[in-house]
N, C-alpha and C positions, 0 to 999 in steps of 0.2 A: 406229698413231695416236700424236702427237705428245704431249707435255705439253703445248705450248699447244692441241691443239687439247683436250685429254679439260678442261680449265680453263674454256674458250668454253663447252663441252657444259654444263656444269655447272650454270654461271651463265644457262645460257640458261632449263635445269631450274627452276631458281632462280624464276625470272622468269612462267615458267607458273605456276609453287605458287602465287605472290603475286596473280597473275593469277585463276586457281581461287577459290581463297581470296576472293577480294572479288567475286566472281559468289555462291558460295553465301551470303555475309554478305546479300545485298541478299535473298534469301529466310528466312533463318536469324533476324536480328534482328524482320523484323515477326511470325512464327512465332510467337519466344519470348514478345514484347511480347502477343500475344495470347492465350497460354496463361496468363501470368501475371494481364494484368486479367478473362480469365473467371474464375481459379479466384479474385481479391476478390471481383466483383460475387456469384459465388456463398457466399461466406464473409459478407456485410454481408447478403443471402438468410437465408443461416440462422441467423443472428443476430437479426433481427428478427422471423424464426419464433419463433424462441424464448421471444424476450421477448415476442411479442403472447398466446402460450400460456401463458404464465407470469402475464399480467397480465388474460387472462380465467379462467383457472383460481382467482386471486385473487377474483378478481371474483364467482363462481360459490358463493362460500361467506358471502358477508357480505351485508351488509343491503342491500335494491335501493333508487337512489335516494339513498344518501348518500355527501352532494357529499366528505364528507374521504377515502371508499374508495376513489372513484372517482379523486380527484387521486394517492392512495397506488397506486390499480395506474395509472394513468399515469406517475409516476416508478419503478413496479415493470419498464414496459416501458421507458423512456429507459434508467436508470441499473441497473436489475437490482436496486434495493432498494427498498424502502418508506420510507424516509427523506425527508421532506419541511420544509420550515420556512416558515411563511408562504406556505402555494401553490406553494412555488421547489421545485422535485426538488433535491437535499443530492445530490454523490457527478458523476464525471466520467460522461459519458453514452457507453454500450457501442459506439456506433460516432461518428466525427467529424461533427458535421452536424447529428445527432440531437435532436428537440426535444423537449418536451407539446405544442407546438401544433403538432405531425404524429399524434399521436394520437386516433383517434374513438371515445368508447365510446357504444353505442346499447342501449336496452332497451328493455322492449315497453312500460312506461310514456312514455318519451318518444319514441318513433320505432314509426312504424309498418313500418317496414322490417326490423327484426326477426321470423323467425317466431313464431306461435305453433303449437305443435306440439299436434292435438288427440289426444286418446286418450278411452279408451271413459268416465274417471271427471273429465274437464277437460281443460284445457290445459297444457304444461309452458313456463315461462316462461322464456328465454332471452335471453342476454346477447353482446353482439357488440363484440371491441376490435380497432379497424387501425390501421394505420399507412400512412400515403400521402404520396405526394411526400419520400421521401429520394432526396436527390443524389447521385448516385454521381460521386467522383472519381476522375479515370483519371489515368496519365501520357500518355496523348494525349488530352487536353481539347481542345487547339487543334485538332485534330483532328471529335473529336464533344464538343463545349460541350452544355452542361444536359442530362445521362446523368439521366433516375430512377427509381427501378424502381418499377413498380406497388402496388397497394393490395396489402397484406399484412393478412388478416382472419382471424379465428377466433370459431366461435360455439360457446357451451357451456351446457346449460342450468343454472338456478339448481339446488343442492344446499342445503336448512336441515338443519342440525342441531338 
């Protein structure tokens, strides 16, 4: 075999790779893309678990019915603190998007849709905070436009100390 010909071979080599190579990219790229925005939508998930649990667990030890608790665990679920100032949640909100007015807190005083749980000496009186309609933003939006994930709820009952 010649030098010119093992140079042809080579370059021809060459040429498959590149070839190769852009056949697996067209499976490889939307793969990745989809690994990555499942594991946000899962990450903005558990985030908002957190904070609805945080903000009924709040909620679960103070006085039922009062309107500044309830605005404090609604900014305890936006922003992850109780900081508040005139109504406004204080502090940047734990995921982008995030508001109070995607927060619902329910009690058995004003929603009947909370249980009440009977037992043998009354009822135990329970408190319910979700969160609905966050947006999920993806880098394929143009794609699938207004992604949002379901109502995120927790119910807990009241605890007096």
């Amino acid at each position: 075999m010649s030098h010119t010909d093992r140079y042809r071979q080579t370059r021809l080599q060459r040429g498959a790779a590149a070839v190769e190579f852009a056949l697996m990219l067209l499976f490889l790229v939307p793969l990745t893309i989809g690994v990555v925005e499942t594991g946000r939508a899962l990450y903005a998930y558990d985030t908002l678990a957190k904070s609805v649990r945080s903000a009924a667990r709040y909620l679960a030890t103070v006085r039922p019915n009062d309107v500044a608790d309830r605005q404090r665990a609604a900014c305890l679920a936006v922003t992850g603190s109780v900081a508040n100032s005139g109504g406004t949640c204080s502090g940047t909100p734990l995921l982008n998007g995030l508001s109070a007015a995607m927060v619902t807190i329910l009690e058995p005083s004003t929603s009947n849709e909370v249980r009440l749980i009977a037992t043998g000496s009354g009822t135990i009186d329970m408190v319910t905070v979700a969160i609905s309609g966050y947006p999920l933003t993806t880098l394929g939006s143009a794609i699938f436009p207004n992604l949002t994930l379901g109502t995120i709820s927790v119910t807990v009952p009241y605890v007096f100390f």
